[in-house]
C-alpha positions as CSV (number, residue, x, y, z in Angstrom):
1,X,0.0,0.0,0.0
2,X,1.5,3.4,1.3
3,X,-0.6,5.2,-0.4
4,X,-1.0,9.4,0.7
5,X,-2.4,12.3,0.3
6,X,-1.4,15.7,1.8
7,X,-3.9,18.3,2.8
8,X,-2.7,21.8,3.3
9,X,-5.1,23.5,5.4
10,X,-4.7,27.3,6.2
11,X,-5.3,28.9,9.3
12,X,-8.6,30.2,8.9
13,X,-12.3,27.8,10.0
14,X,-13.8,28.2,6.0
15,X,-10.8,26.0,5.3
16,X,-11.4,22.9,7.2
17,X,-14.7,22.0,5.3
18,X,-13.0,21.8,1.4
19,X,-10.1,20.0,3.3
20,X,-12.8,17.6,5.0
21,X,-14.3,16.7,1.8
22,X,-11.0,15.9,-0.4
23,X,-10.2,13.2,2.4
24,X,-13.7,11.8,2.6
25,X,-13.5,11.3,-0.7
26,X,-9.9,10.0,-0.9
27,X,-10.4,7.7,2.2
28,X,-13.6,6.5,0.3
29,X,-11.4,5.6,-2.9
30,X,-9.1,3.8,-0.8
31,X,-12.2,1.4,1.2
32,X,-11.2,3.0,4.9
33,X,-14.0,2.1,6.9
34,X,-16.1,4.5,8.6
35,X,-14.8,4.1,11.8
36,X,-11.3,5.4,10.4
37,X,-13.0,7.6,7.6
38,X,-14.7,10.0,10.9
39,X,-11.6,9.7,12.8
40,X,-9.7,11.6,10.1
41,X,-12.4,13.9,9.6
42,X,-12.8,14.3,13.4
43,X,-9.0,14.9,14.0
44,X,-9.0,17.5,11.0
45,X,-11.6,19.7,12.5
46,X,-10.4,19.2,16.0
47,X,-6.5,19.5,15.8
48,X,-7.5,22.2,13.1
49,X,-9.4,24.4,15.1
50,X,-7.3,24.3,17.7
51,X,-4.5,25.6,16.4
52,X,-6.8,28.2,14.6
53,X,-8.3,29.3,18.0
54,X,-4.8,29.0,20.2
55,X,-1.6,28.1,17.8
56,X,-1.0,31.7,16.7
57,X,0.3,34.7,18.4
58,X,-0.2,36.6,15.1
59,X,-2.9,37.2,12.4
60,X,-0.9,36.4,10.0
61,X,-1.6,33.0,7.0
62,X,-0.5,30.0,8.5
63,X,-0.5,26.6,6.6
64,X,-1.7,23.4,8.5
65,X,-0.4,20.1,6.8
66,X,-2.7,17.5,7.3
67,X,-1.3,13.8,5.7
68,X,-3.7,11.1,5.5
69,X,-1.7,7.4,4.6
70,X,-3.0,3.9,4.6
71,X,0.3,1.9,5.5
72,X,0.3,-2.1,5.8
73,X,1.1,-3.1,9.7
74,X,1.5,-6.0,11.6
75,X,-2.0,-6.6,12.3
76,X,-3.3,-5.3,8.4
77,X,-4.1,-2.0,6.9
78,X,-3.7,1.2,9.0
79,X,-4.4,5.1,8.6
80,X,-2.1,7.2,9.9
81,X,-3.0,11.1,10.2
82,X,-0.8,13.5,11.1
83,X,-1.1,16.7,11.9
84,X,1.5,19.8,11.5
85,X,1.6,22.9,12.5
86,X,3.5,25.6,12.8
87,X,2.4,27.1,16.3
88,X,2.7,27.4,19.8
89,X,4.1,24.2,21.7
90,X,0.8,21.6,22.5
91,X,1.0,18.1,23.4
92,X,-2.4,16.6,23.2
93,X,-1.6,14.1,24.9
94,X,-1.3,16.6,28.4
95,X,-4.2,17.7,28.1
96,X,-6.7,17.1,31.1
97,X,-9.7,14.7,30.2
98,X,-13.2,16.7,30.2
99,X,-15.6,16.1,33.7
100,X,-17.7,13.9,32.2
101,X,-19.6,13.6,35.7
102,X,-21.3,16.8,36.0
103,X,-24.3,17.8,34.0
104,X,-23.2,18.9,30.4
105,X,-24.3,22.9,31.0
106,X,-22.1,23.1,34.5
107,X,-18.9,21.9,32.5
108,X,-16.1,24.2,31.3
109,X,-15.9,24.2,27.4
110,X,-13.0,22.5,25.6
111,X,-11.3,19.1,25.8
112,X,-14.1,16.9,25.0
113,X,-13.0,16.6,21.0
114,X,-9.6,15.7,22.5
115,X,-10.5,13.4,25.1
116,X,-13.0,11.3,21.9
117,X,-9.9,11.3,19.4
118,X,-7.7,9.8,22.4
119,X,-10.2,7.2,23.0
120,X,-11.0,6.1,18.9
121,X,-7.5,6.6,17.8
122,X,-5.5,3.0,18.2
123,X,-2.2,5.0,19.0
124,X,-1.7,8.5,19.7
125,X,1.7,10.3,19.2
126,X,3.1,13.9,19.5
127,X,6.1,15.2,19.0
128,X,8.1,18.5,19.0
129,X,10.3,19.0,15.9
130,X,12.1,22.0,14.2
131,X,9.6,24.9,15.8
132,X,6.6,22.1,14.8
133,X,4.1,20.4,16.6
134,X,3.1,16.9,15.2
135,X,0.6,15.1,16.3
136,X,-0.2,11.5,14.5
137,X,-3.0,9.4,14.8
138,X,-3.1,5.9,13.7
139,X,-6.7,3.7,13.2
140,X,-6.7,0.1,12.0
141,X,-8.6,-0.2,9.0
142,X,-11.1,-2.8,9.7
């Protein structure tokens, strides 16, 4: 296999929609499941907005790469996304889960799209690297 396809998303929240629909539509060429076809499209909206919202401390045009491969593993096909960006230091992986005890209107906003890609992803990874943050996902195809 190792097959890919490289999304550049920039910085802005009209951008994360065209980018959504060019990997649908590539993950739907290649036969990802849909368990792994909405985990890419989850982790591009999430990880996305995110660094829209907090990456940045300028206005300026950022570019987001987003890569989408189906690789062959020991236990059969896998998509691995990972995300780059050029902002801020953030390790997902630090994050705090969300209170998932208290009512949904007494809880504090954020986290929750975080907390649901740790829990569908198979493997989570982040990295620091060159004045990048890279975050890579990986969900067995079946």
């Amino acid at each position: 296999m190792g097959e890919s396809l490289t999304l550049e998303v920039r910085n802005a929240h009209e951008a994360i929609a065209p980018a959504g629909q060019k990997a649908e539509r590539w993950l739907a060429g290649k036969g990802a499941s849909p368990k792994a076809v909405y985990l890419a499209l989850l982790a591009l909206e999430e990880l996305v907005t995110n660094c829209i919202k907090y990456a940045y401390d300028d206005a300026a045009e950022h570019t987001i790469a987003v890569e989408l491969a189906i690789e062959e593993s020991a236990a059969g096909p896998e998509l691995r996304i990972t995300v780059v960006d050029d902002g801020r230091p953030f390790d997902p992986l630090e994050a705090p889960p969300p209170d998932l005890t208290s009512k949904a209107e007494d809880r504090q906003i954020g986290g929750l799209g975080l907390f649901l890609l740790r829990e569908m992803a198979d493997g989570i990874a982040y990295e620091r690297r060159g004045g990048t943050n890279r975050t890579t996902l990986t969900k067995r195809m079946e």
